[in-house]
C-alpha positions in Angstrom: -6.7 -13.8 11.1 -10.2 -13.5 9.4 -10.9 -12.6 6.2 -11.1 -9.5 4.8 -13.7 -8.3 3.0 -14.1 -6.9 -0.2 -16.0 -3.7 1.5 -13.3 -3.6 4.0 -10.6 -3.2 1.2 -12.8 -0.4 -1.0 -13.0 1.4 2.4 -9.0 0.9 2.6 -8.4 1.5 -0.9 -10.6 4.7 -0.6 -8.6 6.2 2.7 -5.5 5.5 0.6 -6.8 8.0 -2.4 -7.8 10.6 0.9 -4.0 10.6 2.3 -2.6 14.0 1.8 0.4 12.9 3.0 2.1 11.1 -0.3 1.2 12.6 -3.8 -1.1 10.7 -6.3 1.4 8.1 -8.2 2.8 6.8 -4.4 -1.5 5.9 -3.4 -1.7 4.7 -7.1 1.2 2.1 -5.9 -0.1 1.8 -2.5 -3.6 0.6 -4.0 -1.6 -1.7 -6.7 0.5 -3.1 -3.8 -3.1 -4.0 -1.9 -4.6 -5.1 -5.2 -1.8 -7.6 -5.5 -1.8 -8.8 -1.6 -4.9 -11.0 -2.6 -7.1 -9.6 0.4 -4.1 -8.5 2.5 -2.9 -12.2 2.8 0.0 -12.5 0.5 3.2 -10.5 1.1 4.3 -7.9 -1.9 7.2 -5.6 -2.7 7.2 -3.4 -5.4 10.5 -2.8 -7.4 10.0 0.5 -9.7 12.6 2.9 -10.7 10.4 5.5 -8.9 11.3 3.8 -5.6 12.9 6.6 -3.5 10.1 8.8 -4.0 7.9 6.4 -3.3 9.2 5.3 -0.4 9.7 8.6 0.9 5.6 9.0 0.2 5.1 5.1 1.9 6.7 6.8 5.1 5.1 9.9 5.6 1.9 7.8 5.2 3.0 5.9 8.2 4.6 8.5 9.8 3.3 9.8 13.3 3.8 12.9 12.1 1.3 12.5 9.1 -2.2 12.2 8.8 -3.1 8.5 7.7 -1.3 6.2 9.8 -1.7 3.5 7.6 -0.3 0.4 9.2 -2.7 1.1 12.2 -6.0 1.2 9.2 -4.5 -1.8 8.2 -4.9 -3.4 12.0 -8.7 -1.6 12.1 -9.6 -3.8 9.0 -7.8 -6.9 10.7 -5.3 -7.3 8.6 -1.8 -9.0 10.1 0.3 -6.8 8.3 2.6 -4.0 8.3 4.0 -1.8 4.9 7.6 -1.8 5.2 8.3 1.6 4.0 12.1 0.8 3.7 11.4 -1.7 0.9 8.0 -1.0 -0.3 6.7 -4.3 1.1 2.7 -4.8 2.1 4.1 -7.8 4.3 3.1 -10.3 7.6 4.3 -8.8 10.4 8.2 -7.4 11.3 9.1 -10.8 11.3 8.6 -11.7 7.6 11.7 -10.8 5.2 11.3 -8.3 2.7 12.9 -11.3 0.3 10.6 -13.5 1.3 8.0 -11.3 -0.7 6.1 -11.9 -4.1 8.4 -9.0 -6.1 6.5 -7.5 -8.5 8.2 -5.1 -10.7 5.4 -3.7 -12.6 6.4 -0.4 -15.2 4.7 3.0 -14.1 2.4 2.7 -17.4 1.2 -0.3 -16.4 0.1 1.4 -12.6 -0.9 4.5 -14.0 -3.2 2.1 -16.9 -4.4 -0.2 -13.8 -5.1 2.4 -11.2 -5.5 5.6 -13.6 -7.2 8.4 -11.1 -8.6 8.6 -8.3 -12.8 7.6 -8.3 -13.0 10.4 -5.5 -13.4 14.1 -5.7 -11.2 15.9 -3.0 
């Protein structure tokens, strides 16, 4: 896998904050969840007790029936992974346990203080 670059994950970071298919807090964790990846090359799960909704979001992100398709951006930037929707896991491939993942269980102030709005104007 080569590396990704830091344009490469603005440009990523910036489709996320375009998706019209998850409302703003689920791209606020989906950016978090990349932020944390270091360069899409570690595996993440996020543990917040907003999960269901932001799962729900996570899938219609990925979802053929949506809009952003995000696990196939993630393969246009060259990154070898895959969100698991199901767990809220940025993680290596199918393969890789959701277990096996850094879990990060950050509070929604500290997401909403890290990520606070969107730098884009829809």
């Amino acid at each position: 896998m080569s590396k990704i670059s830091q344009r490469q994950l603005d440009y990523l970071e910036f489709l996320v904050w375009r998706s019209k298919d998850a409302d703003e807090f689920t791209r606020k964790c989906l950016i978090w969840l990349i932020r944390q990846s270091q360069g899409l090359t570690r595996d993440v799960r996020l543990v917040l007790t907003e999960t269901n909704k932001v799962v729900a979001g996570f899938h219609d992100m990925c979802s053929e029936g949506g809009t952003t398709h995000f696990d196939e951006l993630l393969g246009l930037v060259g990154a070898d992974m895959d969100l698991d929707y199901g767990v809220a896991c940025l993680r290596k491939g199918p393969l890789t346990k959701p277990r096996d993942s850094a879990q990060l269980s950050p509070a929604k102030e500290e997401i909403e203080a890290i990520i606070p709005a969107s730098p884009y104007k829809s």
